[in-house]
C-alpha positions as protocol buffer text, in pm:
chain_id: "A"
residue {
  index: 1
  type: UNK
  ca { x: -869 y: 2669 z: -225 }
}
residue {
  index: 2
  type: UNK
  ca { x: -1084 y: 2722 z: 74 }
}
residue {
  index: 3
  type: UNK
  ca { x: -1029 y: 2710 z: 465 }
}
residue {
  index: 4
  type: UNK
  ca { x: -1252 y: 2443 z: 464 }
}
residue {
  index: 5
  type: UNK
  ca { x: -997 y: 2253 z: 159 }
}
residue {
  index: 6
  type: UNK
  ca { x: -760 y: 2233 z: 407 }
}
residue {
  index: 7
  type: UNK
  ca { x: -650 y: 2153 z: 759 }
}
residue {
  index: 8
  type: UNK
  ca { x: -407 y: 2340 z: 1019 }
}
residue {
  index: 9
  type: UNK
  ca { x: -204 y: 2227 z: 1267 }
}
residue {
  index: 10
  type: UNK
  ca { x: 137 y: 2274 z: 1462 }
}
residue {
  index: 11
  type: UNK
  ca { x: 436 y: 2033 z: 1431 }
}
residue {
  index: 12
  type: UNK
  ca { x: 781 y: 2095 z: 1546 }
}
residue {
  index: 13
  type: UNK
  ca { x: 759 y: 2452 z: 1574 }
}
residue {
  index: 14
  type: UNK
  ca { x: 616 y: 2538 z: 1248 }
}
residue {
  index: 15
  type: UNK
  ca { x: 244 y: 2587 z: 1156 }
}
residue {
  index: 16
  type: UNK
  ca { x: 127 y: 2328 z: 864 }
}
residue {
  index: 17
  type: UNK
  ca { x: -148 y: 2347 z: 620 }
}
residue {
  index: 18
  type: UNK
  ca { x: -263 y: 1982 z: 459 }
}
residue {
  index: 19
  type: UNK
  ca { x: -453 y: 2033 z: 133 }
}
residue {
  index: 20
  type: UNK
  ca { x: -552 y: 1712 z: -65 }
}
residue {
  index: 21
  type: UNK
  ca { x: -736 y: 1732 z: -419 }
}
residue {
  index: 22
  type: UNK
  ca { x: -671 y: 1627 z: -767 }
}
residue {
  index: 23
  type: UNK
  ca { x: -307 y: 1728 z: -815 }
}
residue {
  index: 24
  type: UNK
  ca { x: -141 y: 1585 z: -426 }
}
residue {
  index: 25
  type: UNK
  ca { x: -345 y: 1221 z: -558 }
}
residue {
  index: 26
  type: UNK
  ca { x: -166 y: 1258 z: -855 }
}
residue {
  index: 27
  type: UNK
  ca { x: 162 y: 1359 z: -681 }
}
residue {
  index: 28
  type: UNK
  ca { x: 104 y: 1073 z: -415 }
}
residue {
  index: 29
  type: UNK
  ca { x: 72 y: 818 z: -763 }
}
residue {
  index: 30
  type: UNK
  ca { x: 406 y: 989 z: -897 }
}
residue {
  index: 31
  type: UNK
  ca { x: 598 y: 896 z: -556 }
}
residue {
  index: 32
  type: UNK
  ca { x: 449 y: 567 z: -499 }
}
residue {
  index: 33
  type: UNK
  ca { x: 744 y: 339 z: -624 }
}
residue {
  index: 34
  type: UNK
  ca { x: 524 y: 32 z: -661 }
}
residue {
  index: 35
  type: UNK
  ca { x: 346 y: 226 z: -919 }
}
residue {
  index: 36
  type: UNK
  ca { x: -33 y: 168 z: -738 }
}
residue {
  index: 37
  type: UNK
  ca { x: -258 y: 406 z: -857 }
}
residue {
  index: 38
  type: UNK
  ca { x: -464 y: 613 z: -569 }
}
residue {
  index: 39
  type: UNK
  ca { x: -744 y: 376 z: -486 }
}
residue {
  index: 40
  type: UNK
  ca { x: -511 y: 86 z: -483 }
}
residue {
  index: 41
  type: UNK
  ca { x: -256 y: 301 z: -220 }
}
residue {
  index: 42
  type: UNK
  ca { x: -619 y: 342 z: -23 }
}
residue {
  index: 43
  type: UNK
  ca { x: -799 y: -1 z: -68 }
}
residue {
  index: 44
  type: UNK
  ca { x: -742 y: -100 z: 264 }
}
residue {
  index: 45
  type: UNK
  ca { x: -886 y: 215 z: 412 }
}
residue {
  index: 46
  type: UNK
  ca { x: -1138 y: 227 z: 180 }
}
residue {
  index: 47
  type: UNK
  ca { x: -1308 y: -134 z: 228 }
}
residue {
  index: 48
  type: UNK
  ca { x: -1385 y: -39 z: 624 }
}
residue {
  index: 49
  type: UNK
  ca { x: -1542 y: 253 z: 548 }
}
residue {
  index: 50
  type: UNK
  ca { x: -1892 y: 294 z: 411 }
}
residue {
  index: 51
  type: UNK
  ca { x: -1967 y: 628 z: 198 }
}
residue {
  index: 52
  type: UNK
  ca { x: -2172 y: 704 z: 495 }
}
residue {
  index: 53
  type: UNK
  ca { x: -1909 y: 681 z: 755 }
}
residue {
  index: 54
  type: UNK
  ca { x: -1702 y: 967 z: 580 }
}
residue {
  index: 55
  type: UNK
  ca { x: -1843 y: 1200 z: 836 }
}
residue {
  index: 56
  type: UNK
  ca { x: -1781 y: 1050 z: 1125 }
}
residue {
  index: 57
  type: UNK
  ca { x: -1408 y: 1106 z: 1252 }
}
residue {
  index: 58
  type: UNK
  ca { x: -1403 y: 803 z: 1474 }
}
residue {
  index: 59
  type: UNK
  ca { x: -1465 y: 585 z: 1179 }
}
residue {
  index: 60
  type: UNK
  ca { x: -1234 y: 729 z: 986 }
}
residue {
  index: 61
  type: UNK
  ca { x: -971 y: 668 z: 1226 }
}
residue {
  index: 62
  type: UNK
  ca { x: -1081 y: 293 z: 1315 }
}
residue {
  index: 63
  type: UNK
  ca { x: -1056 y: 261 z: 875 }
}
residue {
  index: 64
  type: UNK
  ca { x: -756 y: 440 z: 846 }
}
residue {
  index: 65
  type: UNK
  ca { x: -532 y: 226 z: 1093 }
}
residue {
  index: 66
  type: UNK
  ca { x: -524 y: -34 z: 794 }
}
residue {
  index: 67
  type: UNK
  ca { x: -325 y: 159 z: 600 }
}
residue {
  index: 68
  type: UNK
  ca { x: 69 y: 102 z: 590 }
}
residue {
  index: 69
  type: UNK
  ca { x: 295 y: 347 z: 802 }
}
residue {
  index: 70
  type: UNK
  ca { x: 450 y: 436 z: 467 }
}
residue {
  index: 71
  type: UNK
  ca { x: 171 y: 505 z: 282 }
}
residue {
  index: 72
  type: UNK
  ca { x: 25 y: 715 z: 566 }
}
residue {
  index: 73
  type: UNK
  ca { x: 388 y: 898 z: 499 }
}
residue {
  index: 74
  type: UNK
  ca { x: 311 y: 924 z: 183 }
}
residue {
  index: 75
  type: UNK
  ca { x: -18 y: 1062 z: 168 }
}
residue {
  index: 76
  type: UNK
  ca { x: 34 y: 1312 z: 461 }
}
residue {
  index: 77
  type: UNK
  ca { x: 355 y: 1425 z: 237 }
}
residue {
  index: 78
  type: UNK
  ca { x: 88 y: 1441 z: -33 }
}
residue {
  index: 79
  type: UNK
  ca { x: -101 y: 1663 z: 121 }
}
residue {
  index: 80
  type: UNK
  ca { x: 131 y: 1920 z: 269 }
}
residue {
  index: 81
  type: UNK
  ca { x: 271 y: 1958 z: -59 }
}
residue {
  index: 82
  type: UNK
  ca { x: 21 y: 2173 z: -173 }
}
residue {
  index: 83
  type: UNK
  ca { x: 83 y: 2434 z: 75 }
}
residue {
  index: 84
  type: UNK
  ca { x: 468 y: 2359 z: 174 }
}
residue {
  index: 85
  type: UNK
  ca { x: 637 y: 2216 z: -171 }
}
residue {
  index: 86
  type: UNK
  ca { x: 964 y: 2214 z: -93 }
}
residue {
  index: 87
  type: UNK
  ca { x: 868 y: 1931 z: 237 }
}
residue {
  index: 88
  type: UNK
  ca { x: 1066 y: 1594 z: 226 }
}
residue {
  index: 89
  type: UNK
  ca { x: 920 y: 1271 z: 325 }
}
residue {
  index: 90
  type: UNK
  ca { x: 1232 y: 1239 z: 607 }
}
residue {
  index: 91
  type: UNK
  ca { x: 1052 y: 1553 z: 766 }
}
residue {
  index: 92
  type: UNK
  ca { x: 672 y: 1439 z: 711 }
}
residue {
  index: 93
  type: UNK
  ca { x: 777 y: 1167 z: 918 }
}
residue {
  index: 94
  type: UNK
  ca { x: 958 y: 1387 z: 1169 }
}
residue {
  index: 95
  type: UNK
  ca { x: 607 y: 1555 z: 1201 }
}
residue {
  index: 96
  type: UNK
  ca { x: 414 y: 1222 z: 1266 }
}
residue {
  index: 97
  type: UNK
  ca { x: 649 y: 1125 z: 1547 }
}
residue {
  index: 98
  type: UNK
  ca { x: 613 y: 1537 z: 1685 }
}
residue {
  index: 99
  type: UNK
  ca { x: 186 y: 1461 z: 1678 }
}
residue {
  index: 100
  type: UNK
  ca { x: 120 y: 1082 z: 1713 }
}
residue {
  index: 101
  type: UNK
  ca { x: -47 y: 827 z: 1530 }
}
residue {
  index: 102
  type: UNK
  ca { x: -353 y: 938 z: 1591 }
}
residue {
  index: 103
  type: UNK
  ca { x: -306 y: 1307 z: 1530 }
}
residue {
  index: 104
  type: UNK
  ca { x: -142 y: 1145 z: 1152 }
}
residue {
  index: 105
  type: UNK
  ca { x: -404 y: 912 z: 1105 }
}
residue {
  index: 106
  type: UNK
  ca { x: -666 y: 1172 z: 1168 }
}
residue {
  index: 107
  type: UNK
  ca { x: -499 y: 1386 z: 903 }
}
residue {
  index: 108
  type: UNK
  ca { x: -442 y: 1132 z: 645 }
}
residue {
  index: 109
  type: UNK
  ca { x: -814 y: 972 z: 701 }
}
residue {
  index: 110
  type: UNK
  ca { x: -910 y: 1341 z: 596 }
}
residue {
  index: 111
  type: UNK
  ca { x: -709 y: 1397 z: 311 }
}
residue {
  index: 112
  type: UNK
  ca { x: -856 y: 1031 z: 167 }
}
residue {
  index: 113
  type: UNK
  ca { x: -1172 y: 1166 z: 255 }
}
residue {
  index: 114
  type: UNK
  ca { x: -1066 y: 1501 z: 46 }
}
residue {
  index: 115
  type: UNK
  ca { x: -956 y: 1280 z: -208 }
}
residue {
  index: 116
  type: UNK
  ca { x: -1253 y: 1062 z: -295 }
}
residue {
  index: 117
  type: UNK
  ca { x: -1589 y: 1198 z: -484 }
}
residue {
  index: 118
  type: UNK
  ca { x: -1879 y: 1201 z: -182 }
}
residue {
  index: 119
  type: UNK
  ca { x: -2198 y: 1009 z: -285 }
}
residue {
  index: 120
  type: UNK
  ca { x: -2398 y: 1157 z: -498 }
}
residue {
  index: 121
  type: UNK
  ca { x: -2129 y: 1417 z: -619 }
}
residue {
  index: 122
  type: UNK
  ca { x: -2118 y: 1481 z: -1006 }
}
residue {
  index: 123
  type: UNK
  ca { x: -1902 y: 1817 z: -983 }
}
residue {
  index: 124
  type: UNK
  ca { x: -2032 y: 2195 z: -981 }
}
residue {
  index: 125
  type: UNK
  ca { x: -2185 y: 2387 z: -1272 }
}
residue {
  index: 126
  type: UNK
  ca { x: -1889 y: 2552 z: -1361 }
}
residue {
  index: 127
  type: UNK
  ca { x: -1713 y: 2224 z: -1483 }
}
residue {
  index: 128
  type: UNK
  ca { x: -2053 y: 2159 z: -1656 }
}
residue {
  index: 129
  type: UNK
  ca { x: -2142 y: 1851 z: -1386 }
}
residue {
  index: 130
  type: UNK
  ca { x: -2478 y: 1883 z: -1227 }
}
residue {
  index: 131
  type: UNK
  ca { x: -2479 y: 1950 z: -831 }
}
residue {
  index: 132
  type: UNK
  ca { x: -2848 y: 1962 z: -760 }
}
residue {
  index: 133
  type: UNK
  ca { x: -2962 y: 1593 z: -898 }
}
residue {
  index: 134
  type: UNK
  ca { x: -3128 y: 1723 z: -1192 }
}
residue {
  index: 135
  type: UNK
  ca { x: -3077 y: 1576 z: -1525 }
}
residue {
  index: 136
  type: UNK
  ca { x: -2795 y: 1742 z: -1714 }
}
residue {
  index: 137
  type: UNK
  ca { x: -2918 y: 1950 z: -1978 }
}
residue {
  index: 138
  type: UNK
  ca { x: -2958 y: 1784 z: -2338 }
}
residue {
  index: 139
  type: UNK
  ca { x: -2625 y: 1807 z: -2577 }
}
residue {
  index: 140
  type: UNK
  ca { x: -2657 y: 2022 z: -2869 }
}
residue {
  index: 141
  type: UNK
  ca { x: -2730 y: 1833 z: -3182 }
}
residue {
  index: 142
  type: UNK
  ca { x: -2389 y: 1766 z: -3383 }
}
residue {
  index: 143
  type: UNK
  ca { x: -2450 y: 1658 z: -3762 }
}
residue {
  index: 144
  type: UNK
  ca { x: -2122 y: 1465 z: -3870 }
}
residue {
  index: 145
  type: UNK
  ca { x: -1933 y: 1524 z: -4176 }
}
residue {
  index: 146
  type: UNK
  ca { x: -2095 y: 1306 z: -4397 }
}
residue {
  index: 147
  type: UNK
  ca { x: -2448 y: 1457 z: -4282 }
}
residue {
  index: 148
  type: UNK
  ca { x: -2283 y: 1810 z: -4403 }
}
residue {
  index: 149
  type: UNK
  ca { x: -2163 y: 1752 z: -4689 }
}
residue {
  index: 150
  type: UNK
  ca { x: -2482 y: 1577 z: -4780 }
}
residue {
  index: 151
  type: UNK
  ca { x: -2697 y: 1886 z: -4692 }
}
C-alpha cells in the first residue's frame, strides 16, 4: 500500500497510520453488532455528498458530521487496523478525544472516501478491469460440453 493509501498523524504520543480498503470495510462489517453492511454504516454520509464533492475536504467534513459518534469509532478503528492491529476501540476513542472532532471526522470522511469506488473507476489492468474507458477486450469463445462432445 502506498503513502498516498494512507494518512499520518500524531495522537497521544504515538505516530498513527489510517489505511482503509477492501479488508478494514470488511473488518468494520465484522464489528458492527447491528450487522449493517458498509454502505448502510455510511448512508448518512453518503446521501450529502455528491461523487463530485469527494475532493473537496470541506464537504467531506460538512457530510461526515451525520454519521453516529460510534460509527465514526468504528470506522477510524477500521482504519488503523491495517497498520496498528492489535488497537482497541477504548483507545480509538482515546485518540478522537487527544485530536477533536474535526481532526476524527476529517479522518473518517477520508477513509469512506478510501472506501468507496470513485466515478468512473472499473479497477486497474492487473485485476483485468479497464482504467482508461475503453471497452474491455472481447471474452474468448467457450464451446460448452454439449458443443464438444458434438464436434
Amino acid at each position: 500500500m502506498s503513502v498516498l493509501d494512507s494518512k499520518t498523524f500524531t495522537a497521544l504520543g504515538t505516530k498513527w497510520t489510517a489505511r482503509f480498503d477492501f479488508n478494514a470495510a470488511i473488518a468494520l462489517e465484522d464489528a458492527d453488532p447491528e450487522g449493517r453492511s458498509f454502505m448502510e454504516i455510511v448512508l448518512p454520509f453518503l446521501v450529502r455528498l455528491d461523487a463530485a464533492d469527494r475532493a473537496d475536504p470541506a464537504k467531506v467534513l460538512a457530510a461526515v458530521k451525520a454519521v453516529k459518534l460510534g460509527d465514526i469509532r468504528k470506522i477510524l478503528t477500521a482504519a488503523l487496523r491495517g497498520a496498528h492491529p492489535d488497537i482497541d476501540v477504548e483507545t480509538v476513542g482515546e485518540i478522537c478525544a487527544a485530536i477533536g472532532f474535526q481532526k476524527a471526522a476529517e479522518i473518517v470522511g477520508w477513509a469512506i472516501v478510501r472506501g468507496l469506488p470513485m466515478a468512473g473507476d472499473t479497477g486497474d489492468e492487473e485485476a483485468g478491469g479497464a482504467t482508461s474507458g475503453a471497452n474491455p477486450p472481447p471474452k474468448p469463445n467457450r464451446r460448452g460440453r454439449r458443443a464438444a462432445a458434438k464436434a
